[in-house]
C-alpha positions as CSV (number, residue, x, y, z in Angstrom):
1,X,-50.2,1.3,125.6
2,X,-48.4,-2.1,127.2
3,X,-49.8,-4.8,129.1
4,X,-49.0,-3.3,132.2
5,X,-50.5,-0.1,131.8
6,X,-53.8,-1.6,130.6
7,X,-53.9,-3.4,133.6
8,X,-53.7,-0.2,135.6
9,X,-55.9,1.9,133.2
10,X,-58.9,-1.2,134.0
11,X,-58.0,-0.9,137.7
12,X,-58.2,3.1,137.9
13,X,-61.3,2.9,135.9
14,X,-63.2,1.2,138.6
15,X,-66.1,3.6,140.4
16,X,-65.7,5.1,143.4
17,X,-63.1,3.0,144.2
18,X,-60.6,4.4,146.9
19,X,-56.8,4.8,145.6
20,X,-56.0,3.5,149.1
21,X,-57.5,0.3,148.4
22,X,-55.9,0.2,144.8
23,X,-52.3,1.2,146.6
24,X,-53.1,-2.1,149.3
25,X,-53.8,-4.2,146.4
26,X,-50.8,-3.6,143.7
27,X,-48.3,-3.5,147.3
28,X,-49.2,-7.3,147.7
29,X,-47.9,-7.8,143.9
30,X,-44.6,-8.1,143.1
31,X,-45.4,-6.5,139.5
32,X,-48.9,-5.2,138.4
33,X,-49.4,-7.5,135.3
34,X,-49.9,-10.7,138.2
35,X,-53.3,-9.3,138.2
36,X,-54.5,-10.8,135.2
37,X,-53.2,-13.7,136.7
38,X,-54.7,-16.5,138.8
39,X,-53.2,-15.5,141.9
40,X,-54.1,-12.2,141.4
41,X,-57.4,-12.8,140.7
42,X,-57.6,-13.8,144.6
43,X,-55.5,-11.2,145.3
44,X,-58.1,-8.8,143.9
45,X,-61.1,-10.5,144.7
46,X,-59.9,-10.3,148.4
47,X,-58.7,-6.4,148.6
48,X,-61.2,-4.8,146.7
49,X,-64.1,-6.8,147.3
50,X,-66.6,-8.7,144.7
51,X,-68.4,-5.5,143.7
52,X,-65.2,-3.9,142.6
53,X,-63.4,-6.8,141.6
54,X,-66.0,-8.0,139.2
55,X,-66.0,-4.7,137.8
56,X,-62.6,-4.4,137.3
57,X,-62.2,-7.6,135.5
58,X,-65.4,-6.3,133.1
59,X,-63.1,-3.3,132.4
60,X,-59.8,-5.0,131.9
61,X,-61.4,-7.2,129.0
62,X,-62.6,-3.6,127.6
63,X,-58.8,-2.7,128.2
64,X,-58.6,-1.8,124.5
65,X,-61.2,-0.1,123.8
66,X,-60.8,2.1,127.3
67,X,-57.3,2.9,125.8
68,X,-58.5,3.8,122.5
69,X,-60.9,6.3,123.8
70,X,-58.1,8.5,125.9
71,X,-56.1,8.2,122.4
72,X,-59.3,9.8,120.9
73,X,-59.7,12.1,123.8
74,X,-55.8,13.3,123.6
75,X,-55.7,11.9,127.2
76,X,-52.6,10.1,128.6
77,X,-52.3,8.2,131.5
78,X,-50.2,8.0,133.5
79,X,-49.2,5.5,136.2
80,X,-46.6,5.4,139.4
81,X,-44.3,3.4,137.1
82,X,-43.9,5.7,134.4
83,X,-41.1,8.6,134.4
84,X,-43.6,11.2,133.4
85,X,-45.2,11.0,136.9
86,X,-44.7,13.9,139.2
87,X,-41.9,13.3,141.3
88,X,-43.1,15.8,144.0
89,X,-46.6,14.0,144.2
90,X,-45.0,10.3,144.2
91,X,-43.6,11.4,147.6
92,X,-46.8,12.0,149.4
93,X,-48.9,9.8,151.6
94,X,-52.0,8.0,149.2
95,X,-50.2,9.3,145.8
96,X,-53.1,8.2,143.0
97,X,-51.6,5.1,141.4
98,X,-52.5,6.9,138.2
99,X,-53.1,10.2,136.9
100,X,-55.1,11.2,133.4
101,X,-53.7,14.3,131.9
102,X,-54.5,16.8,128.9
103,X,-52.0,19.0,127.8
104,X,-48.0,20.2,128.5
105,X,-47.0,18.1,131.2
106,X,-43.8,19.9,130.6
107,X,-45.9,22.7,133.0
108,X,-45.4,19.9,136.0
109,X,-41.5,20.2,135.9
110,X,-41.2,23.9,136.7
111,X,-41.0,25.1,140.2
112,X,-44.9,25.7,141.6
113,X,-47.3,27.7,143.6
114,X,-51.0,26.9,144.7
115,X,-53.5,29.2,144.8
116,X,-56.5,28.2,146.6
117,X,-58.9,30.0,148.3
118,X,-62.8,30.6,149.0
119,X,-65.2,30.5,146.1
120,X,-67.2,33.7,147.1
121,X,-64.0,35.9,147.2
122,X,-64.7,39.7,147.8
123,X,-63.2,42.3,145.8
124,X,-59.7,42.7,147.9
125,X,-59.6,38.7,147.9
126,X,-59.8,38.9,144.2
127,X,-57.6,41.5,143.2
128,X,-54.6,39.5,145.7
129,X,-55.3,36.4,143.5
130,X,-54.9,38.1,140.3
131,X,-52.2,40.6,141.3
132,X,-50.0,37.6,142.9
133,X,-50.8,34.8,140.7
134,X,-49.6,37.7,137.9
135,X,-46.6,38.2,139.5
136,X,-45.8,34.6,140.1
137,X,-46.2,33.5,136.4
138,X,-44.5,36.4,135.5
139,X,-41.6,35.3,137.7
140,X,-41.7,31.6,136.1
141,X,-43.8,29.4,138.8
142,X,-46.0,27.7,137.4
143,X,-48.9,28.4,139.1
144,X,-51.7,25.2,140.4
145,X,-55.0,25.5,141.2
146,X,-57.8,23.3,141.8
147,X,-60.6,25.1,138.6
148,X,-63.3,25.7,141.2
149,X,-65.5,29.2,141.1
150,X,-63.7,32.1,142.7
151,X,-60.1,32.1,143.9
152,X,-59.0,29.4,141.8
153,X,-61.0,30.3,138.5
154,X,-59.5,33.7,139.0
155,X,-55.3,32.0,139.6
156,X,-56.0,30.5,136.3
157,X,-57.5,33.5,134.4
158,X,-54.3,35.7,135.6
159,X,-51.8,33.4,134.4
160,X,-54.0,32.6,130.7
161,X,-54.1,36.4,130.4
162,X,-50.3,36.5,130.3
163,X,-50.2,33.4,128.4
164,X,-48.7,31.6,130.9
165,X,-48.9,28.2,131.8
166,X,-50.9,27.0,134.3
167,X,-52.4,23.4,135.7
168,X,-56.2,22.6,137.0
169,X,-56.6,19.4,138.5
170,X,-60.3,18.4,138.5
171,X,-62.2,16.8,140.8
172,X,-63.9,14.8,138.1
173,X,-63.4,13.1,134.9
174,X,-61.8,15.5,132.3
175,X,-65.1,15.6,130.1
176,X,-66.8,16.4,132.7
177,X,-66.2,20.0,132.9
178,X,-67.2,21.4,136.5
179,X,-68.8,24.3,137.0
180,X,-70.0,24.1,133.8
181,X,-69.6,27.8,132.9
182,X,-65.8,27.4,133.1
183,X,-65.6,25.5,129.7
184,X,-64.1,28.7,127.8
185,X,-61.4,28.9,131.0
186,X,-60.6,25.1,130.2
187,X,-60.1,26.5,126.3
188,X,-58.0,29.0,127.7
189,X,-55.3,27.0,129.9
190,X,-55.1,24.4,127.5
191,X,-54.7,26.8,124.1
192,X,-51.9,28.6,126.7
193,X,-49.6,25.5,126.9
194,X,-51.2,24.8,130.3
195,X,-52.5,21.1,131.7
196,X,-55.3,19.7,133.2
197,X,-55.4,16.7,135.8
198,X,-57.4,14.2,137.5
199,X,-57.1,10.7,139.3
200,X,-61.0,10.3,137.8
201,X,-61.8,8.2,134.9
202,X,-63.8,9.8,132.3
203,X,-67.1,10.2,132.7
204,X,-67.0,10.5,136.9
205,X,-68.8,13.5,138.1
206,X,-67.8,15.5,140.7
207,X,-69.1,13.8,144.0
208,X,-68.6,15.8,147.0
209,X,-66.3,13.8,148.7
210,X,-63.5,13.9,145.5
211,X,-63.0,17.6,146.3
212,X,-61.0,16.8,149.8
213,X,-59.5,13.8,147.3
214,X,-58.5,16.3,144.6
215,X,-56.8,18.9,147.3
216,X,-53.9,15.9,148.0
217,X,-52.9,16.2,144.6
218,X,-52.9,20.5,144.1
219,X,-50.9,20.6,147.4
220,X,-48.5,17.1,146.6
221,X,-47.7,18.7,143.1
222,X,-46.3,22.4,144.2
223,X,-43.5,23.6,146.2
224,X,-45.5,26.2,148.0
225,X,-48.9,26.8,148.7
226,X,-50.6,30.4,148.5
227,X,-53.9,31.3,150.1
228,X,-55.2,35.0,149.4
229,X,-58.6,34.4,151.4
230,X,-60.6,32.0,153.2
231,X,-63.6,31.4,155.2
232,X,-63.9,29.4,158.5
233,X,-65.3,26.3,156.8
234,X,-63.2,26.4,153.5
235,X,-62.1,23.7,151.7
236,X,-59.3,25.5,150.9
237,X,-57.9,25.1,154.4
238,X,-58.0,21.2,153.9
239,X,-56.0,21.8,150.7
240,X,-53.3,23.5,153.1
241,X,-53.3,21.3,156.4
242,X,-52.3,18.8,153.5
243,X,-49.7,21.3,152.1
244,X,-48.4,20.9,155.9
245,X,-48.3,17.4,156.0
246,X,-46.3,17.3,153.0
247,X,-43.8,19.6,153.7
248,X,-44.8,22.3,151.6
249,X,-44.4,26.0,152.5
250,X,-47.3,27.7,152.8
251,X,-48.0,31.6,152.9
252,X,-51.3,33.6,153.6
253,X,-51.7,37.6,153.3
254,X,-54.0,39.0,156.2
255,X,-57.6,39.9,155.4
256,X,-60.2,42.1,156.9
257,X,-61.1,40.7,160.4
258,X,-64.4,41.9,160.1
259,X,-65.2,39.7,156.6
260,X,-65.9,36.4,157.2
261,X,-64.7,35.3,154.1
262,X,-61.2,35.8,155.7
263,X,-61.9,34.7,159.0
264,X,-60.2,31.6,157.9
265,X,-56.9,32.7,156.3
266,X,-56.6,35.0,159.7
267,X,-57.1,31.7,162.3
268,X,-54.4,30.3,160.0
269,X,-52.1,33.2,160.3
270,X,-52.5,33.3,164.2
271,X,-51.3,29.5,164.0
272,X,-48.8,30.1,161.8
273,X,-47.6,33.8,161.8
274,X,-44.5,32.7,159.8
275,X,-46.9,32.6,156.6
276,X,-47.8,35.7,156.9
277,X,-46.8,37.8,153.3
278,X,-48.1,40.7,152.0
279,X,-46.7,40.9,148.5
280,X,-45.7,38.7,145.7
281,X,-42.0,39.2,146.8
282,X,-42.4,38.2,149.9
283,X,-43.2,34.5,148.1
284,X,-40.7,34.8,146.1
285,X,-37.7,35.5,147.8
286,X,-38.7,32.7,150.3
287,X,-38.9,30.9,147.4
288,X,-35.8,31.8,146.4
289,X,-37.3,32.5,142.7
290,X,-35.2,35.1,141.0
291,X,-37.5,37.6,139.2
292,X,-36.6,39.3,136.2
293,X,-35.7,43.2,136.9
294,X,-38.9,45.3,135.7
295,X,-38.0,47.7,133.0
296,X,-40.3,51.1,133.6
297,X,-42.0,51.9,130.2
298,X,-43.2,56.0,130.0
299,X,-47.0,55.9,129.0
300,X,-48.5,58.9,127.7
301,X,-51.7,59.3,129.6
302,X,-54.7,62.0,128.0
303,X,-55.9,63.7,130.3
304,X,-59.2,62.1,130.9
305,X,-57.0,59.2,131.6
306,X,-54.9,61.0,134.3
307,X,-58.4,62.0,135.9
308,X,-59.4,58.5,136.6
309,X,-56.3,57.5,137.9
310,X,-56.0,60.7,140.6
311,X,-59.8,59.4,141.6
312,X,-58.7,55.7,142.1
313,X,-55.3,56.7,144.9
314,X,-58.3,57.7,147.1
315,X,-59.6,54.1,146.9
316,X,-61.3,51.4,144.4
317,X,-64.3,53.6,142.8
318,X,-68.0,51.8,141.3
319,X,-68.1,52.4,137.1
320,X,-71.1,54.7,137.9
321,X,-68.9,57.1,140.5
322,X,-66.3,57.1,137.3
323,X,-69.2,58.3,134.7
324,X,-69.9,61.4,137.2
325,X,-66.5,62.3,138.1
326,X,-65.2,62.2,133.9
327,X,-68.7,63.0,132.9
328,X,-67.9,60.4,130.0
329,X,-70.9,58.1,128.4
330,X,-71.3,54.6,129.6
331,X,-69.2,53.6,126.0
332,X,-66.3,55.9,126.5
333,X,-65.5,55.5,129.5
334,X,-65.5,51.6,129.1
335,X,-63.4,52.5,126.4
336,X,-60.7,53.9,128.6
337,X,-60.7,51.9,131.3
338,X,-60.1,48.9,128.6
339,X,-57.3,51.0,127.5
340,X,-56.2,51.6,130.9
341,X,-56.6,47.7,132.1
342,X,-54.4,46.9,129.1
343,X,-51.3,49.0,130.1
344,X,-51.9,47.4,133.6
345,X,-52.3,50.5,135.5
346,X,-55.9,49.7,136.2
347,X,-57.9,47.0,138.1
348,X,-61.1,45.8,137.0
349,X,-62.6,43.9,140.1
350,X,-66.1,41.7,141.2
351,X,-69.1,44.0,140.9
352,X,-67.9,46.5,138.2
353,X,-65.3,47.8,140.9
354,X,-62.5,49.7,139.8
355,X,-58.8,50.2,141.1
356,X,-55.3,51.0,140.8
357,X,-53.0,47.7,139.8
């Protein structure tokens, strides 16, 4: 790691320390390295304040060892300066001066999707995540999301089960895994050639005000942004007003107007009835992302098989309806709906819910 990169490490290292006020600082400097200089000691002092500047001077004579500890960590950083930046983030207001990253990066130079969405998703907001974020790996997008219960545990998942990349930006250091039960899912995306992200310096926890933070950067580093459901107050609705901001196109499939957890995707879609899709193609052809023709394979179905698949058309049916309707044991018929799930003709959604795919 160089002089200059050090410098920056030290500098995006200090807590809770806004990126506006790091952009404001390294804008008065001709080059970053001035600020182990004398001049740029005042410069800092003066910008960031003494709390922060003392700090930051504290962590650039740990420089070293700070560096060392991403090496162990098989963490890069990565600063505006450097050509592996996003290009599409490095266009958008407040870019982070520095991003740390674990994984392909090679994922960040595809074309992209978001998929954001509530955190309490019911089951037709979850099957739309999986089916589209499916669809859209399938078709090549790498697809974003932002790791958080819900829609965007559920993005990821659909692309990992595939073995297709995807990228999780955290809203926290990357050892500090948030919500904790998501450590197998981090396994997951990373063992899958995927990539995780984060302006935060290791060790940072995930303070409620970096989740508005981290939705600048899921929206900045797509081409498109995707929202299967929403409530009023969700967060992913910040994470799309900034997806307007920057340009990026942004599509919403309608939702019950009953649920409340799509009361919020359905305000959107009055405001903007141009986002309204109801299919992965829909996306994709405004995306104009080519998609691979699908090539029908025959399956042989037993009939048992057949059975469940005549009772789902009439609508998603509870494991327990299943067990009367085949008269199969608890075992057997989780046996065949595995079977089923696997040749991707069946669904499997929250609360032991079962549909057609």
């Amino acid at each position: 790691m160089d002089e200059r990169k050090k410098i920056l490490l030290a500098l995006q290292s200090v807590s809770e320390l806004s990126n506006k006020k790091r952009t404001a600082l390294l804008d008065e400097l001709e080059d970053a390295t001035e600020l182990a200089s004398e001049s740029g000691r005042r410069a800092v002092f003066k910008t960031l304040g003494d709390e922060h500047a003392t700090e930051f001077f504290k962590l650039l004579a740990r420089a070293d060892e700070l560096a060392a500890e991403l090496e162990k960590r098989d963490v890069k950083f990565i600063t505006r300066y450097d050509d592996e930046y996003p290009e599409k983030l490095l266009d958008i207001y407040d870019a982070p001066t520095g991003l740390f990253a674990k994984g392909n990066l090679g994922a960040l130079r595809a074309k992209s999707i978001a998929v954001v969405g509530t955190r309490r998703p019911t089951r037709y907001g979850a099957k739309v995540a999986d089916e589209f974020s499916r669809e859209f790996a399938k078709a090549g997008l790498t697809v974003i999301s932002g790791f958080a219960r819900g829609i965007d545990s559920i993005a990821h998942l659909a692309c990992v089960n595939q073995s297709k990349p995807t990228v999780a930006v955290f809203a926290s250091g990357l050892d500090v895994v948030y919500p904790a039960e998501h450590r197998s899912l981090l396994e997951s995306v990373l063992a899958n050639d995927g990539l995780v992200v984060t302006e935060y310096p290791l060790g940072t926890k995930p303070l409620q005000y970096h989740f508005p933070e981290r939705n600048r950067i899921v929206s900045g580093l797509v081409d498109a942004v995707f929202l299967p459901q929403a409530a009023k107050k969700s967060g992913s609705l910040i994470t799309m007003r900034f997806a307007i901001e920057q340009g990026r196109d942004v599509f919403a499939v309608p939702g019950n107007v009953y649920d409340e957890e799509s009361a919020g995707g359905n305000e959107l879609l009055r405001e903007m009835p141009h986002a309204l899709v109801i299919s992965p193609e829909d996306v994709l052809d405004q995306m104009g992302v080519r998609r691979e023709e699908k090539v029908e394979k025959t399956i042989e179905l037993s009939i048992v098989q057949t059975e469940i698949l005549d009772a789902l058309h009439d609508g998603e049916r509870h494991f327990e309806e299943l067990i009367e309707v085949t008269g199969l044991s608890v075992s057997e018929l989780t046996s065949v709906l595995f079977d089923l799930e696997i040749e991707g003709l069946v669904f499997k959604g929250a609360g032991n819910f079962y549909s057609l795919a």
